[in-house]
ROMAR-835073 format. One record per residue (C-alpha): residue in three letters; x, y, z. Coordinates in steps of 0.02 Angstrom, whole numbers, padded with zeros to 5 digits, always signed. Example, Ala and Ser with C-alpha at 12.3 -4.5 7.8 and 13.67 -1.06 7.14 Angstrom:
BEGIN
ala+00615-00225+00390 ser+00684-00053+00357 
***
This chain:
BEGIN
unk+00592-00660-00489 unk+00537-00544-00340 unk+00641-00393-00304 unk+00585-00314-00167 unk+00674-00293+00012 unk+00650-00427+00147 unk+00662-00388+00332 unk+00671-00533+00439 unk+00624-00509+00624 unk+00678-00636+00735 unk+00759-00655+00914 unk+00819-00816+00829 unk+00985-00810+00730 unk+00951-01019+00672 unk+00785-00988+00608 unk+00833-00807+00522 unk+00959-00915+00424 unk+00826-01038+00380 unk+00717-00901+00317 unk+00829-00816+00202 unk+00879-00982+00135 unk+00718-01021+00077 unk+00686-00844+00015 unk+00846-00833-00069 unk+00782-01004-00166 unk+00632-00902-00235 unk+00729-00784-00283 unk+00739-00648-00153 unk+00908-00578-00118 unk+00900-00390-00037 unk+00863-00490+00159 unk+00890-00374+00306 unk+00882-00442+00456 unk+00804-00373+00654 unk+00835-00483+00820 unk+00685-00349+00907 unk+00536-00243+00863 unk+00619-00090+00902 unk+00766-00116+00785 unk+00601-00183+00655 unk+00509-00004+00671 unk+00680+00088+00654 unk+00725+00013+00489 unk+00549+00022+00428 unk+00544+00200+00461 unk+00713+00232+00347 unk+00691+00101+00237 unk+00538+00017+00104 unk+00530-00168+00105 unk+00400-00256+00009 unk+00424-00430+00131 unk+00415-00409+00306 unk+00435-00603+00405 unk+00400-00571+00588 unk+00448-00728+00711 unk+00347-00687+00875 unk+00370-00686+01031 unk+00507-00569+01004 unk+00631-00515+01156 unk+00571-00336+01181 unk+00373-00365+01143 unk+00220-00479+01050 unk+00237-00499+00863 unk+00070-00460+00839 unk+00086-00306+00903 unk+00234-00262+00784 unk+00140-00348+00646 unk-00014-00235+00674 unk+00096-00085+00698 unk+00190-00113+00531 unk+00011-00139+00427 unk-00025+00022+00493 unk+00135+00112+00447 unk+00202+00012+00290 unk+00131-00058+00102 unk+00230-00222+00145 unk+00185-00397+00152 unk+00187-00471+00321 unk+00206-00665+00380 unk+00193-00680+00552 unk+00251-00857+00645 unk+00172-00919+00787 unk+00179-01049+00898 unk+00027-01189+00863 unk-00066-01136+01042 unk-00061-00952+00991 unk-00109-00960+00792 unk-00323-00936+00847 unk-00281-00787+00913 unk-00127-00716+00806 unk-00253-00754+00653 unk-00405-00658+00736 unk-00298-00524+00776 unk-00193-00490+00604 unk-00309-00580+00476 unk-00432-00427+00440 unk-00282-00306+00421 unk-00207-00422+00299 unk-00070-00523+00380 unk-00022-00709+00353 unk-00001-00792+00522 unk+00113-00973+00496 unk+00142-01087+00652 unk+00285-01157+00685 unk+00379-01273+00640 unk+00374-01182+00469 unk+00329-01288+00323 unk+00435-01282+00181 unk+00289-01319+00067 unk+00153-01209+00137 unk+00267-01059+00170 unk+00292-01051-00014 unk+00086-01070-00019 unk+00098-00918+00082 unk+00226-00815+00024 unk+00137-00840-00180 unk-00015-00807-00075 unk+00059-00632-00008 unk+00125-00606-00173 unk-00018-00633-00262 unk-00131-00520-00137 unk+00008-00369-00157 unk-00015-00380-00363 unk-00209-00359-00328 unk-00197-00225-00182 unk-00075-00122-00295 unk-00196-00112-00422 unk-00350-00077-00318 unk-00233+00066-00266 unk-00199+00127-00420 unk-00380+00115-00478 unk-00428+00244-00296 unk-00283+00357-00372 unk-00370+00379-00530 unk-00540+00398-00475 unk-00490+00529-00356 unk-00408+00609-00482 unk-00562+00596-00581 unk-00666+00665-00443 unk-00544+00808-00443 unk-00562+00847-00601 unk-00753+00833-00605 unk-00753+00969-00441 unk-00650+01097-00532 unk-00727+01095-00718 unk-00910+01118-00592 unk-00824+01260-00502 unk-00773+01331-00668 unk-00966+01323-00746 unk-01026+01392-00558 unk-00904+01538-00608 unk-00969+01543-00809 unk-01152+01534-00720 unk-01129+01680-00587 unk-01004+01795-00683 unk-01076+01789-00860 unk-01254+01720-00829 unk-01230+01561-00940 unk-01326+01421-00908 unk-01271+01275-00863 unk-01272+01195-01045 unk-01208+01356-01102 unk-01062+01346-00987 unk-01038+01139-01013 unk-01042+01188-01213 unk-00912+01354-01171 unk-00775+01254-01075 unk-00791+01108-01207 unk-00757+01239-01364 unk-00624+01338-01272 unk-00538+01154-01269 unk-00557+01123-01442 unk-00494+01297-01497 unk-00372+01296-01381 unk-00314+01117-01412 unk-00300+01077-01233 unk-00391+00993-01100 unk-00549+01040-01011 unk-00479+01034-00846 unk-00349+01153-00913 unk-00486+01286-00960 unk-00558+01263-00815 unk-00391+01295-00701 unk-00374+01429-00814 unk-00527+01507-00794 unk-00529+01474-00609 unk-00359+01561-00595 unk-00426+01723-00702 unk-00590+01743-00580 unk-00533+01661-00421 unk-00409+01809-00382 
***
């Protein structure tokens, strides 16, 4: 059962109603409402939500720009609803920044499709994000324990083995990590 915060954005207080309905049937309960993009951007700025339903045109400006703007400025999900003349364009806009664009009349059946779709597409995003976390940390790590064998190299004229096999015994002996006797090292020769 999802249980992340929905913001609705909609000029339209019938179909807001029909929205949360069906979200509140899949399980979704935390639904804030926005009748404008303004009020949208406010909220966003004080407040996470992992849903974001957009219903364009909206009174104060396009959906799609609001959709684009909140891709740009949020980690949320966004379905954007259209009418059936604009959907080309809506869809060539948003599609590449990873926006669902619906036409309306909304379709009970495929905005389910769509909303397991966004679901699903979060799940994988999140974990492509955590996988660039912990290669940067990685990378991180690799630039300091090089700095700390540049430092072994100049200030002690070990090789580079020599200083690879150094930081690596300190670690051991010391019972802590590499990276730690490299900080360490950097911290005693980088003052």
């Amino acid at each position: 059962m999802p249980l992340e915060r929905v913001l609705i954005v909609s000029g339209d207080n019938a179909l807001s109603g029909r929205i949360s309905g069906l979200l509140m049937t899949d399980g979704y309960s935390d639904i804030h409402t926005a009748d404008c993009g303004a009020q949208a951007r406010r909220m966003c700025a004080s407040e996470d939500f992992g849903l974001i339903f957009i219903d364009s045109p909206l009174s104060d400006e396009s959906g799609t720009e609001l959709t684009l703007d909140l891709l740009g400025s949020t980690g949320a999900d966004i379905l954007l609803t259209v009418s059936a003349e604009n959907e080309a364009a809506a869809d060539h806009i948003t599609a590449q920044y990873g926006a669902f664009v619906l036409t309306r009349p909304i379709c009970r059946e495929l905005f389910f499709k769509a909303l397991r779709f966004a679901r699903a597409l979060h799940y994988r995003m999140n974990g492509i994000h955590v996988e660039n976390v912990r290669l940067r940390n990685k990378i991180e790590e690799i630039r300091i324990i090089n700095r700390a064998k540049y430092i072994l190299m100049e200030y002690l004229s070990m090789t580079e083995q020599q200083a690879h096999r150094y930081l690596e015994k300190q670690a051991m002996d010391l019972r802590i990590t590499r990276i730690e006797v490299a900080k360490n090292l950097l911290s005693t020769y980088d003052s």
